[in-house]
ROPA-89381 format. One record per residue (C-alpha): x, z, y. Coordinates in steps of 0.2 Angstrom, whole numbers, padded with zeros to 4 digits, always signed. Example, Ala and Ser with C-alpha at 12.3 -4.5 7.8 and 13.67 -1.06 7.14 Angstrom:
<pts>
+0062+0039-0022;+0068+0036-0005;
</pts>
This chain:
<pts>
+1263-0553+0658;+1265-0538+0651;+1266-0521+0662;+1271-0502+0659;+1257-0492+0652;+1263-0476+0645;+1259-0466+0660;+1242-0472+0659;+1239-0468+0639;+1247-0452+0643;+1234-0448+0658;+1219-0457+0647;+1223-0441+0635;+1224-0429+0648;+1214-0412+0647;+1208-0415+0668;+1194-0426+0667;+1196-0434+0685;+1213-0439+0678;+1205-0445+0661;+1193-0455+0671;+1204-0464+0681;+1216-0470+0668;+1202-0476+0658;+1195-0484+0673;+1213-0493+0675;+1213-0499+0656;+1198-0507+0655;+1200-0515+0672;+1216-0522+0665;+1209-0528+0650;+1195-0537+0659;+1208-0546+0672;+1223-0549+0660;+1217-0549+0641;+1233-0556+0635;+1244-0546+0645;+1235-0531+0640;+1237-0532+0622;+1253-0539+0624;+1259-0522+0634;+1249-0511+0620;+1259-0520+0606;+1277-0518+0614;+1271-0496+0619;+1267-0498+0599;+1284-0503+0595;+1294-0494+0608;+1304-0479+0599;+1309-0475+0616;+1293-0470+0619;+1281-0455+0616;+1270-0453+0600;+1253-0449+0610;+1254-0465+0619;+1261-0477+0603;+1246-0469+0595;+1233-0474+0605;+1240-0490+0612;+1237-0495+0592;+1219-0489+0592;+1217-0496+0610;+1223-0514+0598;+1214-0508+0584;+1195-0507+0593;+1199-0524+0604;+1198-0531+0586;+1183-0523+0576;+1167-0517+0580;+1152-0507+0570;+1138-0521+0577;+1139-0537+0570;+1136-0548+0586;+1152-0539+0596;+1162-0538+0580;+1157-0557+0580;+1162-0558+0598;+1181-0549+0597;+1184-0560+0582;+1182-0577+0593;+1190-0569+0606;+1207-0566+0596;+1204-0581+0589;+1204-0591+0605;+1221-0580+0611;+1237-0592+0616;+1248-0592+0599;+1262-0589+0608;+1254-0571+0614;+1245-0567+0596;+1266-0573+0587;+1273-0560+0599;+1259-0545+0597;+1263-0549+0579;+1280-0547+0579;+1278-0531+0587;+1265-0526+0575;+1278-0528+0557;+1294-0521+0566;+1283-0505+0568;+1279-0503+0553;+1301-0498+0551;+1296-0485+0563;+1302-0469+0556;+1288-0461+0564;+1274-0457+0556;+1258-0460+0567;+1267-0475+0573;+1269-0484+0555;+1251-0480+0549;+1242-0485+0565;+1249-0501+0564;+1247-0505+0548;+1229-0504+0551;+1230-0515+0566;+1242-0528+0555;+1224-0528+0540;+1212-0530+0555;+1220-0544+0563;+1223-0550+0545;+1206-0553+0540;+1203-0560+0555;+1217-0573+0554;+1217-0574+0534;+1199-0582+0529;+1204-0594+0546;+1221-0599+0535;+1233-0594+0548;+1247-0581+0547;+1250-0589+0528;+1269-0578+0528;+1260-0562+0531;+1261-0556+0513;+1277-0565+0508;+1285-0557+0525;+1276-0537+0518;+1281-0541+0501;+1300-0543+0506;+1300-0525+0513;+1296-0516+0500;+1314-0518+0493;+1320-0511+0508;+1330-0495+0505;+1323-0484+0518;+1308-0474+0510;+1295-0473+0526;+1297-0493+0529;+1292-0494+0507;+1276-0481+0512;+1270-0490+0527;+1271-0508+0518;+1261-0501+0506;+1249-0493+0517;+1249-0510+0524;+1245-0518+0509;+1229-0507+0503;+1219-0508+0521;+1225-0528+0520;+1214-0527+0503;+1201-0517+0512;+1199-0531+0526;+1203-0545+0516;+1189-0553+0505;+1196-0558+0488;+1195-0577+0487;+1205-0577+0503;+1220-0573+0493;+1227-0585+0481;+1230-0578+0463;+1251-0579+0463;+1249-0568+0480;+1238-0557+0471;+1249-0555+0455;+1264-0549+0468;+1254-0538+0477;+1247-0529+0461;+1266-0530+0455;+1273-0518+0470;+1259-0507+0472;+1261-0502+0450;+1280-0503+0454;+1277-0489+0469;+1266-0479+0456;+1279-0478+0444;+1283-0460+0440;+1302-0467+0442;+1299-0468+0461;+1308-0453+0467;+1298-0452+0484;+1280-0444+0484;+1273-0452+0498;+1277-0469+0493;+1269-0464+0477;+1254-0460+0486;+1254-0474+0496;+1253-0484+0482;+1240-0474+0473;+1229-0478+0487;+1234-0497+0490;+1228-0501+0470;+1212-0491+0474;+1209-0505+0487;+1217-0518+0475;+1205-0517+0460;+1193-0529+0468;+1206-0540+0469;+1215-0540+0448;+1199-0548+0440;+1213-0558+0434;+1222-0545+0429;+1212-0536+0420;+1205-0550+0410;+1224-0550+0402;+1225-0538+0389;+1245-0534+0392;+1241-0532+0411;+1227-0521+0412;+1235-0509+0398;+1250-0507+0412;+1240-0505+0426;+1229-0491+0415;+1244-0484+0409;+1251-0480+0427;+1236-0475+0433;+1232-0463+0420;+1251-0457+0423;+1249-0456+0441;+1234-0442+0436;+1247-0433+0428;+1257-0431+0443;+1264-0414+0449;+1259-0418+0468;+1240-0414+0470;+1236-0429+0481;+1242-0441+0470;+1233-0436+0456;+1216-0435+0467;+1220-0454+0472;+1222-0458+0455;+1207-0450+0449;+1198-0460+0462;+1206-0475+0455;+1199-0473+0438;+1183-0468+0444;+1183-0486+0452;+1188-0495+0437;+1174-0487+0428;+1161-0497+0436;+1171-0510+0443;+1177-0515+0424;+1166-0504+0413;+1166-0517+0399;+1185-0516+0399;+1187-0496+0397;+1184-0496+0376;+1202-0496+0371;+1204-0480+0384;+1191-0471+0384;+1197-0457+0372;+1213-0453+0382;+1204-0453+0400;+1192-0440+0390;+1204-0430+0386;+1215-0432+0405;+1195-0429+0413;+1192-0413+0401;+1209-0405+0405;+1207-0407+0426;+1189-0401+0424;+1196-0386+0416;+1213-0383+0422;+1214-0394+0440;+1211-0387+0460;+1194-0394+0463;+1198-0410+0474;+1205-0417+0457;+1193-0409+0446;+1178-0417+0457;+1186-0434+0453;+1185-0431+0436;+1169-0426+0432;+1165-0442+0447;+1173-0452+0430;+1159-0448+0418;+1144-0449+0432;+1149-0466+0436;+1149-0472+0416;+1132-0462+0418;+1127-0474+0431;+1131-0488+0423;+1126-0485+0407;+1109-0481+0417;+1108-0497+0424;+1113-0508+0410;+1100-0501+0399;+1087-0502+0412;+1091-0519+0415;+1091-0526+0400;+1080-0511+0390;+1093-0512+0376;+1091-0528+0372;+1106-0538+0373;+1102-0557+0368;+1110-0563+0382;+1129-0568+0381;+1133-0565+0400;+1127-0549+0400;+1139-0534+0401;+1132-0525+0383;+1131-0505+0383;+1146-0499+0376;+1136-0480+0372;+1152-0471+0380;+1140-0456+0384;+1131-0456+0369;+1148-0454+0361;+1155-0441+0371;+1141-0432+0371;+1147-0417+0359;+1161-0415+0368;+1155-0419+0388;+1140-0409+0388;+1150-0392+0385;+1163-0397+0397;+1148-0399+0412;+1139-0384+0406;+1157-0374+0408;+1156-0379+0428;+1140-0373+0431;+1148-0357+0430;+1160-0361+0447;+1146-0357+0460;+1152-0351+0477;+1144-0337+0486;+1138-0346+0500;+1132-0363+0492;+1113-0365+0497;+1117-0358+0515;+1128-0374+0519;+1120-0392+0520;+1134-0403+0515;+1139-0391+0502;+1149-0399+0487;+1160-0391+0473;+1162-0391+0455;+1145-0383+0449;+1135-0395+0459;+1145-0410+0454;+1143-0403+0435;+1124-0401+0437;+1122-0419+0445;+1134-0427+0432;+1122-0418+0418;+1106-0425+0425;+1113-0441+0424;+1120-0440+0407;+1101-0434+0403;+1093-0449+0412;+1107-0461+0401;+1101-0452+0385;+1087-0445+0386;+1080-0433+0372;+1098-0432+0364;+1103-0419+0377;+1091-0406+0374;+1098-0397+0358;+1114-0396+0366;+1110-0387+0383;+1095-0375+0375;+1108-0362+0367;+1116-0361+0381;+1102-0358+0392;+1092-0346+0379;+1108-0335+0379;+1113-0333+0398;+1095-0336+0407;+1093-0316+0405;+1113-0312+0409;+1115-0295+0421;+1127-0308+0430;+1119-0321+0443;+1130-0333+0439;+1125-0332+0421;+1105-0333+0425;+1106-0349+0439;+1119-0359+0430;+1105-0358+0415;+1091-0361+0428;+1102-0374+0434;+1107-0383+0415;+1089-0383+0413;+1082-0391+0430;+1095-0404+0428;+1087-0411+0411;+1070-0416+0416;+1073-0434+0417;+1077-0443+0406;+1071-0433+0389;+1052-0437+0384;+1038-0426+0391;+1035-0423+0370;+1052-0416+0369;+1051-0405+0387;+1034-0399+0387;+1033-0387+0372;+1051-0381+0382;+1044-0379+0399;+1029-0370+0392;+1038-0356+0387;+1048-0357+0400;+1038-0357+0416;+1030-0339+0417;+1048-0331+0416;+1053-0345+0429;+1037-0339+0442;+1044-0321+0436;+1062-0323+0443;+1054-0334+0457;+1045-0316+0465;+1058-0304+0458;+1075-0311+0453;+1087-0298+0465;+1099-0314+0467;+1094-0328+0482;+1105-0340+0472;+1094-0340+0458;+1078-0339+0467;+1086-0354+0475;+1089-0365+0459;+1073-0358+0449;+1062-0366+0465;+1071-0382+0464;+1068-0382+0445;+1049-0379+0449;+1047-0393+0461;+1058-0403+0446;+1045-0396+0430;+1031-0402+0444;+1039-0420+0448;+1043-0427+0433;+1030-0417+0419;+1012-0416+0431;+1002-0428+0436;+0988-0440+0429;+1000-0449+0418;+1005-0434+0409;+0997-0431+0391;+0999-0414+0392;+0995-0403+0406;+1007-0390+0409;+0998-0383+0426;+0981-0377+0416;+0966-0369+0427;+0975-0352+0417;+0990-0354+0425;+0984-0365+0442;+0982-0349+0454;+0996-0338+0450;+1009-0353+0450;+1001-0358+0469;+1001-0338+0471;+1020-0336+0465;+1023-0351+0479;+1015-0346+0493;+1025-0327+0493;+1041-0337+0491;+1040-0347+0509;+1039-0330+0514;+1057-0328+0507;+1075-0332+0514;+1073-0352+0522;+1084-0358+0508;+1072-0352+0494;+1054-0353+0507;+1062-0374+0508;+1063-0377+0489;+1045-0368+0486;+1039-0380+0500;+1048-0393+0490;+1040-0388+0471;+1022-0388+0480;+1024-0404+0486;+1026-0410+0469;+1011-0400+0466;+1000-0407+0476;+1006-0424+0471;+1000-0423+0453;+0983-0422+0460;+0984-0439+0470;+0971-0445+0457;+0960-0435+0454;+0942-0443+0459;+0930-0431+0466;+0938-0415+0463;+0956-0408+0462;+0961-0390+0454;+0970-0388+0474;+0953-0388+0481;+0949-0368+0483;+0967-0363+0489;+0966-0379+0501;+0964-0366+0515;+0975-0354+0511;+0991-0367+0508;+0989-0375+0525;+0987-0358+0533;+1004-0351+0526;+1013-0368+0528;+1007-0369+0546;+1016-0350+0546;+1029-0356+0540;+1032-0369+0554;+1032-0356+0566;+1044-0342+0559;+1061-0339+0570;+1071-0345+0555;+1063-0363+0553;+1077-0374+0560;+1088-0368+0545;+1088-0375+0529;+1078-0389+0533;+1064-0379+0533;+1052-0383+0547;+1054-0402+0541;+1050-0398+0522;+1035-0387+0526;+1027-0402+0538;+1031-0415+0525;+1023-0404+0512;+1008-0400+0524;+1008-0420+0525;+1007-0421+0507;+0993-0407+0503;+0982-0419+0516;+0985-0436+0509;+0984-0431+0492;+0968-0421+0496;+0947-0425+0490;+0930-0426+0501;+0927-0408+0497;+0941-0401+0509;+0939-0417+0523;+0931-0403+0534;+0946-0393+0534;+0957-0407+0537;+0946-0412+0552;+0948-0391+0558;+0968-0395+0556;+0966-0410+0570;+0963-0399+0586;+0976-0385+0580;+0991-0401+0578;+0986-0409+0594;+0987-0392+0603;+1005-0388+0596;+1008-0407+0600;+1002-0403+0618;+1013-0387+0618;+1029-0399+0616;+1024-0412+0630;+1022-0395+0643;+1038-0398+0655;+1049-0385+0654;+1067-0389+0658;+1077-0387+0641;+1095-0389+0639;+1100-0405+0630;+1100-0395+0611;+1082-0387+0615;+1078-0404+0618;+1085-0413+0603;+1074-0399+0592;+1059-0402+0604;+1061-0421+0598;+1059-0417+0580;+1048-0405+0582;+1039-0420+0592;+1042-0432+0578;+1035-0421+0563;+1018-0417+0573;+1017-0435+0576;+1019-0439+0557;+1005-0425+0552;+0992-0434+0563;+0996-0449+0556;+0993-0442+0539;+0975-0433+0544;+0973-0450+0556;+0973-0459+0537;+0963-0447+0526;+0949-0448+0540;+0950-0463+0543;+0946-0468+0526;+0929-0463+0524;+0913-0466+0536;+0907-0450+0536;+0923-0441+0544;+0928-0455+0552;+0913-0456+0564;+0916-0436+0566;+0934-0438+0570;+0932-0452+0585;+0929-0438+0595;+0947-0435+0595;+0953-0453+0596;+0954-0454+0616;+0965-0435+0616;+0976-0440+0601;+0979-0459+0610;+0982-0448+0625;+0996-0438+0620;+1005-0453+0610;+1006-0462+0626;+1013-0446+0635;+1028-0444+0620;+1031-0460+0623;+1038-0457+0640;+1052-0445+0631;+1067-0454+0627;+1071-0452+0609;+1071-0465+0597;+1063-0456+0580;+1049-0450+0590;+1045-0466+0596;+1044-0472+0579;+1033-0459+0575;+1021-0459+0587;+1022-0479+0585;+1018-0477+0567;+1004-0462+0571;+0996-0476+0582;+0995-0488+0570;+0985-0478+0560;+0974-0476+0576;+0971-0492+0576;+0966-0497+0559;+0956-0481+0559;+0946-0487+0577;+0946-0504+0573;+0939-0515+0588;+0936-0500+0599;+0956-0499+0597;+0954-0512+0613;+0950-0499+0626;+0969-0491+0624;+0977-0508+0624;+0980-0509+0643;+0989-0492+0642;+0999-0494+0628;+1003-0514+0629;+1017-0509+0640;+1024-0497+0625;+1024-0510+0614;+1034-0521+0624;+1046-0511+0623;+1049-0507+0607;+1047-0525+0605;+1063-0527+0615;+1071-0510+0608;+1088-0522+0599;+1099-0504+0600;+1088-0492+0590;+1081-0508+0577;+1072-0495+0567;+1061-0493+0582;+1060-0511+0583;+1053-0514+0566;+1041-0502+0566;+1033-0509+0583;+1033-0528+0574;+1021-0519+0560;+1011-0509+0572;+1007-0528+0579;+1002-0534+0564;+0989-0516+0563;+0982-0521+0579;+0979-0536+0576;+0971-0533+0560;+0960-0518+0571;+0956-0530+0584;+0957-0550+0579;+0953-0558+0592;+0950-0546+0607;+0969-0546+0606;+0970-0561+0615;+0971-0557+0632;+0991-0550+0625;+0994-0565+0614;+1006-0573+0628;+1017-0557+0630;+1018-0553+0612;+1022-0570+0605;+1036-0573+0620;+1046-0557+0615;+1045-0559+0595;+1050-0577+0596;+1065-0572+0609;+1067-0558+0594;+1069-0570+0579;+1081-0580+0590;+1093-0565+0595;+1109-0564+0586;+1111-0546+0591;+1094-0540+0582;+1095-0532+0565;+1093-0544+0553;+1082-0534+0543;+1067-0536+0556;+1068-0553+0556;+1055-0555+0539;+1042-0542+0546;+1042-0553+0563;+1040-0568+0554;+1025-0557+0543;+1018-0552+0562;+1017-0572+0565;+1006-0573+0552;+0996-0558+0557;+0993-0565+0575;+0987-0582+0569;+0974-0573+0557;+0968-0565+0572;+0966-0577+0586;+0962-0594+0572;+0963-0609+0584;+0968-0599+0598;+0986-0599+0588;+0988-0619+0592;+0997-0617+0610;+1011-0608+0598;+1011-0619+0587;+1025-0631+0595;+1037-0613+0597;+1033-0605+0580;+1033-0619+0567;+1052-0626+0572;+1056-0607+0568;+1049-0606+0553;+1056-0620+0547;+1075-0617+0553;+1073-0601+0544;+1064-0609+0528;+1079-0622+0528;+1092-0606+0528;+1083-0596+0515;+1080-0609+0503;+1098-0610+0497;+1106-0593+0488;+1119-0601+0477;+1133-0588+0476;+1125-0575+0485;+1129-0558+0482;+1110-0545+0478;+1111-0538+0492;+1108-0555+0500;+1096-0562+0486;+1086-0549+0490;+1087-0549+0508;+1084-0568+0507;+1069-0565+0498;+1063-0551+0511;+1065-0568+0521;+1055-0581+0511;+1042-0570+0511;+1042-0567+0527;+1041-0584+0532;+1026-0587+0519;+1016-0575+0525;+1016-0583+0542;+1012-0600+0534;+0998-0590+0525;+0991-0582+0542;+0992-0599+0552;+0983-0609+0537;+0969-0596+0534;+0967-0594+0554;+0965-0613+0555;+0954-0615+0542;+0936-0619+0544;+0940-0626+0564;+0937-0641+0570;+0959-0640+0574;+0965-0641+0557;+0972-0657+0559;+0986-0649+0569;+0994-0643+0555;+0994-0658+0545;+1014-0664+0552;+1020-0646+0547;+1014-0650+0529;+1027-0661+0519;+1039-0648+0526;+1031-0632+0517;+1030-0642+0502;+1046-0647+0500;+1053-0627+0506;+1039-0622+0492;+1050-0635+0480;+1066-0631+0486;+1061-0610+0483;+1056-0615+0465;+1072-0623+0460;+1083-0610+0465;+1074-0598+0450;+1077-0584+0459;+1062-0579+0468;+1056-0561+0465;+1037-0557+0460;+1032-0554+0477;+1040-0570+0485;+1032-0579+0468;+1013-0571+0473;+1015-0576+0492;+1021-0593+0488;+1008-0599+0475;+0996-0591+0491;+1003-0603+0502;+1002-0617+0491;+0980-0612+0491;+0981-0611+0508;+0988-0629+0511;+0975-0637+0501;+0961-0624+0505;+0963-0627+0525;+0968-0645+0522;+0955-0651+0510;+0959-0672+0505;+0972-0670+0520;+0983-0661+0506;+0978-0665+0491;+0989-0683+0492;+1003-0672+0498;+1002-0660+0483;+1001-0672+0471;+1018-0679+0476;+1027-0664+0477;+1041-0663+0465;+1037-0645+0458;+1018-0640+0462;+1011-0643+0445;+1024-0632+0437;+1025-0619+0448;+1007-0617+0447;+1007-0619+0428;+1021-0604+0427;+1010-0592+0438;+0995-0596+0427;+1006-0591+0414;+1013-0575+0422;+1012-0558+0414;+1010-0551+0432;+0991-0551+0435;+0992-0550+0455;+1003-0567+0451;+0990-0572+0439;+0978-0571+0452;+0983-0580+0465;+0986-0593+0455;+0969-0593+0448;+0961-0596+0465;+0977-0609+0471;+0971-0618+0456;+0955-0619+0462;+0956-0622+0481;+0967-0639+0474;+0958-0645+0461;+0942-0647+0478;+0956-0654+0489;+0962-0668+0477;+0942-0673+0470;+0937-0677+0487;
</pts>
């Protein structure tokens, strides 16, 4: 079955793209006729000494990818196919698979220890291949050093793939037992050591066990702690990261360490190359993070006996942590704010330090002032950003009692150094910690004011002449007037923005169009401030708005012009596409929202409509969401006379209805239906047909992203509102779904959050689509249509409220539903309602709530079932 190959992997590699071509052609050919041969001939070039590393190497990623996939329905897919594989071909490709793993050479022994974990958890939860880890295990005694490494390796990717029930306890104990025996600083061989380092990173999921057992865990934390000790720099870094894993992954079991991996943390800080340094202070933002969330969670109150308690290991470092992370700010490199992904010490330091101030809060501040009072004036920048920088870092968490007075004094010599600092670094850092003063300590909820009509124009003045400056600094001014505008959201009738309305749209419109705009992110921040000074705009400038209409449609009109670009002109074009898109969305809104300007503003509806259609005929995926968005507006804004454009545009929306690849698109289209519907209600009609046949072929696609599926089952709801009875010829399609999906949600026991809350996401969902249909029925002479479909949502309504684990927006919809039922129903109901297991205490426990929108609903369920039951 199986056939020579090597040529081919060789000629797949090649730098002559006709010979590339062909070779691949002949692969995937093969693998289409002869699957079994074809993994069978990958696994024997794999474990071929004789032959050449370029071709073992790919031949093992060739049998990696025929195993795994990124999607989730071909991942799904491979996994039956290897599955379904004759056991005699999968025992030989296995067999192939662990003798490579003696290969002395190197690209050989790792690549197949990554196939050996992915076909692992495939075969593992199935339980087949039970001697896999018993046959790994028995290797690592083996005297040659590579085959000890590559077991390892083994070992850490197996945990990687492998979920941890899968494994049995003894297995896990002996896998934890060689991995801490390859630690060891008696194993004379560094890349085993390594190897092993990085297999316990993997492992930790595993030894809850383990670590529940006081003599255990002390071992495994003495050998990690010795590993971070370690003369090669590697294996300190991975055992850095191992400790920065036990820190949230056992935070409750760190007490009896923390002192030592202080004083390990402080001493790599200080003394260690930066990879390993990074890890360190990666250590104490974790706790940070922890701490954060535990305190949040549970607001210091710790009644409950399950609940992991705050240990305070911040609080108590403090004296000692804060001027370790103020030392790093110091460690800045010259080029920092020119590079995106830019990461080293003094930002890590900075980032570790606003956490500890968010975990702390007003404790912080009498440690970082000295050291900002004494270098914010220093002749060297270093000294004048790392104070800008200590002090922007602490603005969350202390209370705006404690940081006004501070920010008071500080923020004339901030706008000072903003306009004349000789340092781009620290013009850099004192914008960002503008845009921080302006987020956290301005807005309507603030006691204090710290933007006074004293100080209001020379801070927008200081602003405005710093988008002038290099795109680093010009992005970070866009940033802190953002934050500016924001405060003002709620202003009522007049905000202190209003005179310099004109002059901030005219420079941030300048600011689009300088050369240097792609940098820095720069064009995008000064369009989503731009957005922001609109939306958070009052009456008084609506007539400068409606002047900034024509002049976005016209640059929107400039990117549609054809001129042939090459492929990078074009991805730029697309943005540029996508941001103009999102402006008239934001102007669509604020008109939109009152009569006056919205009548003006019509005159521009057929144009804007006009040029949506026309981006949609580009083929890029965020502007289509965009412009999808931007239309959505439109039609809220337009209402019925939204009708008019639905011939043109229905055929865009099919589309994105059927867009599964780019699902972002997808999702955004399901919500635009619901905005139409609510523009048109019933005029949309005619479209019904086409709409509901692609959302219900959505809801049943396995290959759609799961997180559309509750907005489609929202947009169900949305159409029945709109079209009332018209809704009964989808009645025999949509309620089967509904209920399928009600019957899967109902149930969370042993889910993880993530899935609560996407199972939540779900429930309401489906509620909402009961809503739409029951309020679209009600009052029509068809409501006895829905009655069948009743005892079902009852008992989904009962079934939600036993779990307890609804959240307050699934709890809100849900009592709805229950209104609805007896509302639409009448005396139809009222029977049914009054035999439902749960009903009377639900409602009770919403009367009850603290939530008032909860509250609310309840209120008016009450009533609507209180009618249905006296009739």
């Amino acid at each position: 079955m199986a056939m020579e190959v090597t040529q081919i992997l060789l000629n797949a590699q090649s730098v002559d793209s006709t010979v590339r071509k062909h070779s691949e052609e002949t692969l995937k050919q093969f693998q289409e006729q002869n699957l079994p041969g074809f993994l069978l001939s990958l696994s024997g070039e794999l474990a071929n000494e004789e032959k050449p590393v370029d071709s073992r190497k790919l031949a093992g990623l060739i049998l990696k990818n025929a195993l795994d996939a990124k999607e989730q329905h071909r991942k799904f897919e491979l996994v039956q196919r290897w599955l379904s594989l004759d056991m005699a071909v999968k025992a030989q490709i296995k067999t192939c698979l662990l003798q490579t793993l003696s290969s002395p050479v190197p690209d050989a022994h790792s690549t197949a220890s990554q196939v050996i974990a992915k076909v692992a958890g495939i075969e593992l939860p199935q339980k087949q291949w039970p001697e896999l880890i018993g046959s790994l295990l028995s290797n690592i005694h083996q005297v040659p050093a590579h085959v000890k490494q590559a077991t390892l390796e083994t070992l850490g990717y197996l945990c990687e793939e492998v979920s941890p029930e899968v494994v049995d306890q003894d297995q896990v104990n002996k896998i934890l037992t060689a991995v801490v025996q390859g630690m060891n600083a008696e194993e004379g061989n560094n890349d085993v050591r390594l190897a092993a380092t990085r297999a316990l990173y993997n492992a930790l999921s595993f030894a809850q066990a383990n670590f529940s057992n006081d003599m255990e865990r002390d071992f495994i934390m003495r050998v990690v702690c010795e590993a971070t000790q370690s003369p090669e720099v590697k294996i300190r870094q991975a055992a850095f990261e191992c400790l920065v894993s036990i820190s949230s992954t056992y935070y409750e079991k760190l007490a009896p360490y923390i002192q030592d991996i202080f004083n390990i943390t402080a001493k790599a800080v200080k003394e260690d190359v930066e990879p390993v340094a990074l890890q360190a202070i990666e250590f104490w933002s974790s706790i940070c993070d922890e701490e954060i969330d535990i305190l949040e969670d549970f607001g210091g109150d710790f009644t409950a006996d399950s609940d992991v308690p705050c240990y305070y290991f911040i609080k108590q470092a403090l004296p000692a942590l804060v001027p370790m992370l103020l030392e790093t700010l110091l460690k800045q490199e010259e080029d920092q704010d020119q590079d995106e992904g830019a990461w080293n010490l003094a930002m890590a330091g900075g980032t570790c330090l606003g956490l500890v101030a968010r975990t702390v809060g007003d404790e912080i501040v009498p440690l970082v002032m000295p050291f900002i009072q004494e270098n914010i004036s220093k002749p060297d920048w270093r000294q004048r950003e790392a104070a800008t920088y200590a002090f922007g870092s602490i603005l969350e968490g202390p209370s705006p009692d404690k940081l006004t007075p501070l920010v008071n004094v500080a923020l004339n010599f901030m706008l000072t150094a903003l306009t004349k600092d000789p340092n781009s670094h620290v013009k850099d850092t004192t914008a960002w910690t503008l845009g921080r003063i302006f987020e956290f300590l301005h807005g309507s909820t603030v006691e204090t004011p710290i933007i006074t009509p004293a100080n209001c124009q020379l801070i927008i003045t200081v602003l405005l002449q710093a988008m002038k400056d290099a795109p680093n600094v010009a992005e970070k001014s866009c940033g802190a007037l953002y934050f500016l505008a924001q405060g003002y959201e709620d202003m009522g009738a007049s905000s202190p923005l209003t005179p310099y309305f004109q002059e901030i749209v005219q420079e941030l419109l300048t600011v689009t169009h300088r050369e240097d705009a792609g940098e820095s992110r720069l064009r995008t921040a000064a369009y989503e401030t731009l957005n922001e000074v609109v939306r958070c705009s009052t009456d008084e400038t609506a007539p400068m708005v409606l002047q900034l209409a024509p002049i976005i449609m016209t640059e929107l009109h400039q990117t549609l012009e054809g001129q042939k670009l090459s492929s990078d002109e074009r991805e730029k074009q697309s943005e540029l596409q996508g941001l103009l898109c999102g402006c008239l969305q934001v102007i669509i809104q604020k008109l939109g929202a009152s009569e006056p300007t919205k009548f003006v503003f019509m005159q521009y509806a057929d144009q804007i409509m006009n040029l949506f259609l026309r981006v949609f005929a580009c083929r890029n995926a965020t502007v289509h969401e965009e412009a999808m968005l931007a239309i959505g507006a439109l039609a809220y804004a337009t209402g019925p006379d939204f009708a008019k454009y639905m011939p043109e545009f229905y055929k865009y929306l099919e589309m994105g209805l059927q867009n599964f690849e780019e699902y972002q698109v997808c999702a955004v289209t399901v919500g635009v239906v619901g905005d139409v519907c609510r523009a048109l209600e019933d005029k949309i009609l005619p479209y019904c047909d086409g709409i509901m046949t692609q959302l219900l072929k959505d809801l049943s696609s396995n290959q759609l992203h799961r997180s559309v599926k509750p907005p489609i089952f929202s947009c169900l709801g949305d159409i029945a509102l709109a079209i009332g009875e018209n809704f009964e010829k989808y009645l025999m399609y949509a309620m089967p779904m509904l209920q399928s999906a009600a019957e899967l949600s109902a149930h969370t026991s042993g889910a993880d959050d993530e899935m609560v809350e996407y199972t939540n996401l779900l429930r309401n969902g489906i509620l909402e689509a009961y809503s739409g249909i029951f309020q679209g029925f009600k009052n029509s002479p068809k409501t006895q249509l829905l009655i069948p479909y009743a005892p079902h949502i009852l008992q989904f309504l009962d079934s939600i409220y036993m779990e307890k684990d609804m959240d307050d927006v699934v709890m809100k919809t849900a009592i709805g539903v229950l209104g609805d039922l007896a509302d639409t129903l009448g005396s139809n109901a009222g029977s049914l309602i009054q035999q439902s297991l749960s009903s009377k205490e639900f409602l009770n426990e919403c009367l009850s709530s603290d939530d008032h929108l909860i509250k609310e609903s309840a209120e008016w369920a009450k009533l609507a079932i209180t009618r249905a039951i006296s009739v």
